[in-house]
C-alpha positions, 0 to 999 in steps of 0.5 A: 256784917258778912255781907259787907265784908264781902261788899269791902272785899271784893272792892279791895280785890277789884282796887288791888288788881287793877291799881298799883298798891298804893294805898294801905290798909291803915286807911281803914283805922286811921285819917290819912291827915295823921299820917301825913303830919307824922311822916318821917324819912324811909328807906329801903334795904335789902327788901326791909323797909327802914322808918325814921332816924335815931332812937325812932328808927323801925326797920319793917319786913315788907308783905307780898301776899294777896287774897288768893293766899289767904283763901288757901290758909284760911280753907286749911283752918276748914279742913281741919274744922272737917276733920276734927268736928264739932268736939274740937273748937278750931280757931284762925288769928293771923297776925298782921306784920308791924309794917301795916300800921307804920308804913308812910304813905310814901313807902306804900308801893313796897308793901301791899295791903294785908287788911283786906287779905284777912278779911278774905281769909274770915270770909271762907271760914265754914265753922272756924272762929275768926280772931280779928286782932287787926282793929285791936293792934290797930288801937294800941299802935301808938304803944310798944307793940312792934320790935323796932330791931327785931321782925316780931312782934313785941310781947306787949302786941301777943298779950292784947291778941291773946286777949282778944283770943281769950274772949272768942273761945270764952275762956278767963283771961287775967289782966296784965296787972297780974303778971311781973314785968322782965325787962333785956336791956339793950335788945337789937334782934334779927333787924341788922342781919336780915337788912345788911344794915347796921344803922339800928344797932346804935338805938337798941330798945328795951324787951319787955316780957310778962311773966303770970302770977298765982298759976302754977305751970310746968312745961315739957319739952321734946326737942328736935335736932335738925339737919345743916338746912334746918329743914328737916327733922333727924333727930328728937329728945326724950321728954323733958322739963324745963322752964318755959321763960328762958332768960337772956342778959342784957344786949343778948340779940336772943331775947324774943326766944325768951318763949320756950327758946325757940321753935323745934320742938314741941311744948307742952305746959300743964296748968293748975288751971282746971276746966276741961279745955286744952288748946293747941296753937299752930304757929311760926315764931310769932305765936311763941309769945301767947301761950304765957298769956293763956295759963290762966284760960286752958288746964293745958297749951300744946305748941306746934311750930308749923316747920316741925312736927313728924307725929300724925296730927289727928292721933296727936289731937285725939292722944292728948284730948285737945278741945281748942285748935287756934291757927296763928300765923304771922301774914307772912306765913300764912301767905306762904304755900309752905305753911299751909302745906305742912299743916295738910301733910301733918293730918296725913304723915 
């Protein structure tokens, strides 16, 4: 299997530097036929691409990376990996953007392709896991799984990934019949501001979060105080407890912060799960919709935002006795030099 991915990828590499990006990494799951029978008007605002008209309408970030990207990202999972040996399971899942499995054909040369970037990305891993959520996303596409008003993903996306998590790193993992659904009426997130384009706010769509039955979990919270770049850490709270699911009226545009309420901090829950095995999951705010998921799999979930963190990593990992490290990046980020750089400076600071 390696060895065709291999085959795959440096085909798609070869294709992606001599051609103009124009074909898409849905050409690995879908027949271009379904998509030419579906294809509904598109635009582009602002450097977010704009699908359909009225309540179908999907405003997507377009992606920019490529493979060289993705082998920096994936080699900091390794380093890691070195680092932390072999009492530590070290995991890389990124997640892809919503654009790879609802770009038009028409729109292809806006956004490149991601598929073959985290094939690249699993092809460099030495004694990392591999999370390949990109085939199963790709099967429940048809499903609410991306934000249309929003740029994350949708809470129903983060269950099948966690799932698919669950099953590499060998823990249990609960069925979605086990969890009470919440719904925010209403949702339009960070679409609006970041296209400059308004049109999405007269088609808000529901936000439907899952809430875990018959585990008891509490969650504490050390929160960081920025400074006016919201770059920098200047300050921190003591610990706290606090709820893990925060709660937002109907038409809040906050509503994915429903998780934790947002990225700087660091979180961490206690479960009445008891197996010996605590996870820390590095992340943007993408991750933020998997640890709930993951109550019933780990007796305790430590939460890392990749933008915020002034402790040492490896006193961190080694303080809390972490067994499980799983890196979950959205494309974007770990496309980005930024991300993987931070990750380096905190096995260092």
């Amino acid at each position: 299997m390696k060895v065709i991915r291999r085959i795959i990828t440096a085909l798609t590499v070869m294709a992606m530097t001599i051609l103009p990006a124009t074909s898409h990494a849905q050409g690995y799951y879908y027949d271009d036929d379904d998509w030419h029978e579906t294809e509904m008007p598109v635009r582009r605002t602002n450097g977010i691409m704009i699908l359909g008209k009225g309540s179908e309408m999907r405003y997507m970030s377009c992606y920019g990376g490529c493979p060289d990207n993705g082998e920096a990202y994936a080699q900091t999972a390794n380093t890691y990996k070195k680092t932390f040996g072999r009492n530590v399971n070290v995991y890389l899942m990124p997640i892809p953007l919503a654009v790879e499995f609802y770009c038009p054909p028409t729109a292809y040369e806006w956004s490149r392709e991601q598929l073959p970037v985290m094939m690249h990305m699993f092809d460099c891993l030495e004694g990392v896991k591999a999370v390949d959520i990109y085939p199963t996303l790709s099967e429940h596409s048809d499903e609410r799984i991306y934000s249309r008003t929003d740029h994350h993903w949708l809470p129903l996306g983060a269950y099948y990934a966690a799932e698919k998590f669950a099953r590499v790193a060998k823990v249990p993992f609960k069925k979605l019949n086990n969890y009470d659904a919440y719904v925010v009426h209403d949702f339009v997130g960070t679409m609006p501001k970041f296209s400059k384009d308004n049109a999405i706010r007269r088609f808000p769509e529901d936000f439907v979060y899952y809430v875990p039955r018959g585990v008891r979990f509490t969650t504490t919270y050390i929160n960081y105080t920025l400074d006016g770049a919201r770059k920098n850490i200047i300050g921190e709270t003591e610990p706290m407890v606090h709820d893990f699911f925060m709660k937002y009226k109907d038409g809040s545009a906050a509503a994915y912060s429903t998780f934790m309420g947002g990225d700087a901090k660091i979180v961490r829950v206690e479960t009445s799960t008891r197996n010996h095995r605590r996870l820390m999951i590095l992340k943007d705010s993408f991750g933020n919709a998997l640890p709930g998921y993951l109550f019933y799999s780990f007796e305790e979930i430590h939460v890392i935002d990749c933008r915020y963190f002034n402790r040492n990593m490896i006193d961190y990992v080694k303080g809390n006795k972490i067994t499980d490290i799983l890196f979950a990046n959205n494309m974007g980020h770990a496309s980005n030099s930024a991300t993987w750089e931070m990750y380096l400076k905190y096995l260092e600071q």
